[in-house]
N, C-alpha and C positions, 0 to 999 in steps of 0.2 A: 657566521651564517652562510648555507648556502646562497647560491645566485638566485633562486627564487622566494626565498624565505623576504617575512619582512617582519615591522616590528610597530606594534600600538603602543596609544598612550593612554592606559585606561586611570580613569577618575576615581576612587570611589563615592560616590552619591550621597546626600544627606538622609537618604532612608535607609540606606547599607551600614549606617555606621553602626556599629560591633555585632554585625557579621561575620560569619566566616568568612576566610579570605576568598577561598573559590566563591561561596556563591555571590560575595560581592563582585568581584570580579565578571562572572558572569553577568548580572544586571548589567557593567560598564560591556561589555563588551557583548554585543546580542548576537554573533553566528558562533560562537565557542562554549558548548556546552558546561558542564560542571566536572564532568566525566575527563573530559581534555584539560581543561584548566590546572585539576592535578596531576595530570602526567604529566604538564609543561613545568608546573612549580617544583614538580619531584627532579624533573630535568634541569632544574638552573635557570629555565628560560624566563621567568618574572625577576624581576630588577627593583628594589625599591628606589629610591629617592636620592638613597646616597651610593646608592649603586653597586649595592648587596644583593645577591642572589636569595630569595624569599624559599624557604626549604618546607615552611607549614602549611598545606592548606587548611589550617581550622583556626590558626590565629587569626585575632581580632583582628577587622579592617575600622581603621579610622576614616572620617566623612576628607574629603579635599584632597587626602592622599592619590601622588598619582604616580600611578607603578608601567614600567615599560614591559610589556607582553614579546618575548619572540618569537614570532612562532613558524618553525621550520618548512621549509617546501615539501606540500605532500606527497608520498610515495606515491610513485605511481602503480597504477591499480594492475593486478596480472592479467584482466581480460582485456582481451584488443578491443581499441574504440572502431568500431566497424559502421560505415557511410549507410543506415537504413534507415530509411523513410518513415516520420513520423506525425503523426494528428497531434500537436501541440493544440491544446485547449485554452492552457492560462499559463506564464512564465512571469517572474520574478527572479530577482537577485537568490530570495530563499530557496525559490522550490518550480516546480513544475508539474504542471498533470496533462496527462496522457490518454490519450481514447487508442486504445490498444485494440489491432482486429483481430480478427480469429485465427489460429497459426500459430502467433508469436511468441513463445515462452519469454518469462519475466527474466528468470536467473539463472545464469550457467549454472551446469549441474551434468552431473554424468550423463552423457546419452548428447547433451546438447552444451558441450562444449562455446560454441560463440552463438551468429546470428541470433542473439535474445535482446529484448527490451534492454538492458542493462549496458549488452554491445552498443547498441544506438545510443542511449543516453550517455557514454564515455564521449563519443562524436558529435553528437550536438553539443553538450557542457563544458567542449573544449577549451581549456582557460577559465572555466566558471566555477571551478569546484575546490570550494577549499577543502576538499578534504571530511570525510567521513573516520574517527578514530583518528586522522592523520594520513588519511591514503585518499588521492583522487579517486575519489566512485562517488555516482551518485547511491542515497541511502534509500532503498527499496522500505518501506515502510509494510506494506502490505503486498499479496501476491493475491491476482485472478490466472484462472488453469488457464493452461494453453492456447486451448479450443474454445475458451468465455472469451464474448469481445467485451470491448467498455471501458470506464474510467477508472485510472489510477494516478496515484499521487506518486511523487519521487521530491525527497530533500538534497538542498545541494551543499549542506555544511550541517556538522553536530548540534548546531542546537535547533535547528528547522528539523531535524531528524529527531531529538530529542523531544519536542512540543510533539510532533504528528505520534508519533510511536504514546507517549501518556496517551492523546486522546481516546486511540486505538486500545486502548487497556483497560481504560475508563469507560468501552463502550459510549461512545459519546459520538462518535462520528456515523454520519447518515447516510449510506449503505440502504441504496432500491436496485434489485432487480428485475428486471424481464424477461419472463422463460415462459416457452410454448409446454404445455404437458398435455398427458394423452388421459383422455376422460376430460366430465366437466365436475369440480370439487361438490356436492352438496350445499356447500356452506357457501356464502360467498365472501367471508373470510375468516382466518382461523387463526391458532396458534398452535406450532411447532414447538415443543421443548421436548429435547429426546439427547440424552450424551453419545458423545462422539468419538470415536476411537478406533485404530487401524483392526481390521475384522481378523480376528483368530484363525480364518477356514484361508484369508487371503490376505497379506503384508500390504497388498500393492492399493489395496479397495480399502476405504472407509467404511464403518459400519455403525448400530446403533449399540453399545456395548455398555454394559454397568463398569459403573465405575469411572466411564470416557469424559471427558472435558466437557462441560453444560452448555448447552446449544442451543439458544431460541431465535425461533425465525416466524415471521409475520405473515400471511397471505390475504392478498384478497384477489377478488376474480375483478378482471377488466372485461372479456368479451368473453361468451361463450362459442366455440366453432365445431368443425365436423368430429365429433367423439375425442375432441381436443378443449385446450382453453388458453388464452391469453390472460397471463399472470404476472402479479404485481409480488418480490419477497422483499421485506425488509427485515435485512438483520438485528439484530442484538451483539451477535457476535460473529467472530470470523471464522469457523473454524473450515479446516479442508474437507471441502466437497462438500459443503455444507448444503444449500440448497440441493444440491440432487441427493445427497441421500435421506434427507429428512421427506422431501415430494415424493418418493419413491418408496417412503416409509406406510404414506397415505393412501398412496395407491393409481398414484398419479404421477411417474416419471416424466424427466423430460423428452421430448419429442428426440429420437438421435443421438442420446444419449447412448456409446457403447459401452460403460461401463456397468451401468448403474438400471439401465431400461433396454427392454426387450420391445419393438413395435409392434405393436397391433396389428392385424391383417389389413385392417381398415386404411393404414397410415404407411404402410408398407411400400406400396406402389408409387407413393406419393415421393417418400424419400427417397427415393431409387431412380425419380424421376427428376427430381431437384437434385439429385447426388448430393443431397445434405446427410453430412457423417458425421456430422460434431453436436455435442450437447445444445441444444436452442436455450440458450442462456446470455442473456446481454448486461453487464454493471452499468443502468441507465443514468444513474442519480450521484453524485457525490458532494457531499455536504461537510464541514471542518471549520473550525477557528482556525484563521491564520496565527500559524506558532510564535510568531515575530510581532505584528504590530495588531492582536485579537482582533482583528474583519471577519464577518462573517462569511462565508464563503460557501457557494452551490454552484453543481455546475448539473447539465443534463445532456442526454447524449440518446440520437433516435435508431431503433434495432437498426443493425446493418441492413445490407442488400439481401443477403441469404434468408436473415430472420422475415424479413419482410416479405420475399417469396413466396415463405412456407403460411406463412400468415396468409395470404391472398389464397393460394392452393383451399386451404382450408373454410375459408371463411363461408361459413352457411346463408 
């Protein structure tokens, strides 16, 4: 083993017995997913009793049996951990969430190489990460654009990344946002279902297309203001760009939005004058079972400065 690696002694449990071995294993062992557990027993690293290297993960697990786990020091991650400043919310051994402001991309990716969420999370987590797949990073679960502030979650080992990523699939996790849009909706709340899929005329733009990934999103009106409104979306689902192109489908884009809304003459002068350029979209709300020990978990988070500008500007 290397200098960093180490090694448990996992039990297996009287409710695991004739289990498979991984997910017994797993139950004994709660930051190593199921996913890792067989690449470590493929790799030698499980040791039975008598000090056999266990090659199955689908053999039976016996109750009291207890198996030595090795598990290798994780690679380190190719993006630099880079010293930027972050609004910790809530931190834990598993995981962490994040009130991300406007600006800061989640994940390197062409165009933005470092300076992202992901860079700061390498530098806070330093020492904290066992490893995602086997590679220090933290595991990005979900992504808010660039130019959305608000809450996001981030796991610090496969099975906290494992738990969040299910709930997320399961549509289970609770997902509000707050976004200024131009006009005031008729209704004062609605429902959104419309599929979702990169638009045929432009790669780079989402659009509402047949066929696209099913999309529901929730609104209701909080305040009305100057040929504007202050708005409450909660998702169903995640998908990209979701809230602005479904608001936008209505006829109610978001305020600043350059993608996706075109301003009003009315709202023009306004933003020009706040030099607000980004989508007025904030991830207020984040709600989750914790993956590790099921607490229920909410967290809430109030529109930045910018949002709140534009909000005052407007307010009738």
């Amino acid at each position: 083993m290397g200098p960093g690696a180490s090694t448990i002694e996992a039990q297996i449990g009287e409710a695991a017995h004739g289990w498979r071995l991984d997910r017994a294993l797993a139950q004994a062992v709660p930051t190593l997913s199921r996913e890792r557990l067989k690449v470590l027993i493929a790799a030698g690293n499980v040791v039975d009793p008598r000090g056999v290297p266990v090659r199955n993960p689908s053999q039976k697990a016996s109750a009291g049996t207890i198996f030595s786990v090795s598990i290798p020091e994780p690679e380190p991650a190719h993006n630099a951990a880079q010293a930027i400043a972050l609004n910790v919310v809530y931190e834990d051994e598993h995981l962490l969430v994040i009130d991300k402001p406007a600006g800061l991309v989640v994940h390197p990716a062409a165009g933005n190489p470092d300076g992202t969420l992901v860079n700061a999370l390498l530098h806070h987590c330093a020492g904290q990460l066992s490893g995602i797949g086997g590679v220090a990073r933290p595991g990005i679960v979900h992504r808010i654009d660039k130019d959305t502030s608000g809450l996001i979650v981030a796991a610090k080992h496969d099975r906290a990344h494992e738990g969040l990523a299910r709930q997320f699939k399961a549509h289970s996790i609770d997902r509000r946002y707050r976004a200024i849009v131009a006009g005031v909706p008729m209704q004062s709340e609605g429902v959104i279902e419309a599929p979702l899929g990169r638009s045929p005329a432009n790669r780079k733009k989402m659009a509402i297309v047949p066929g696209g990934k099913h999309a529901t999103t929730r609104y209701r009106l909080i305040q009305p203001l100057k040929e504007a409104a202050l708005i409450e979306c909660r998702l169903e689902t995640g998908r990209t760009h979701q809230v602005r192109v479904h608001m936008a489908s209505i006829g109610h884009p978001l305020l600043g939005d350059p993608v996706y809304g075109r301003p009003r003459t009315v709202h023009r002068s306004t933003l020009e004058t706040l030099s607000f350029r980004r989508q007025a979209l904030h991830a207020a709300h984040l709600g989750f079972t914790h993956p590790i020990d099921s607490r229920n978990l909410a967290f809430d988070s109030e529109i930045p400065a910018d949002m709140g500008e534009l909000f005052k500007h407007l307010h009738v």
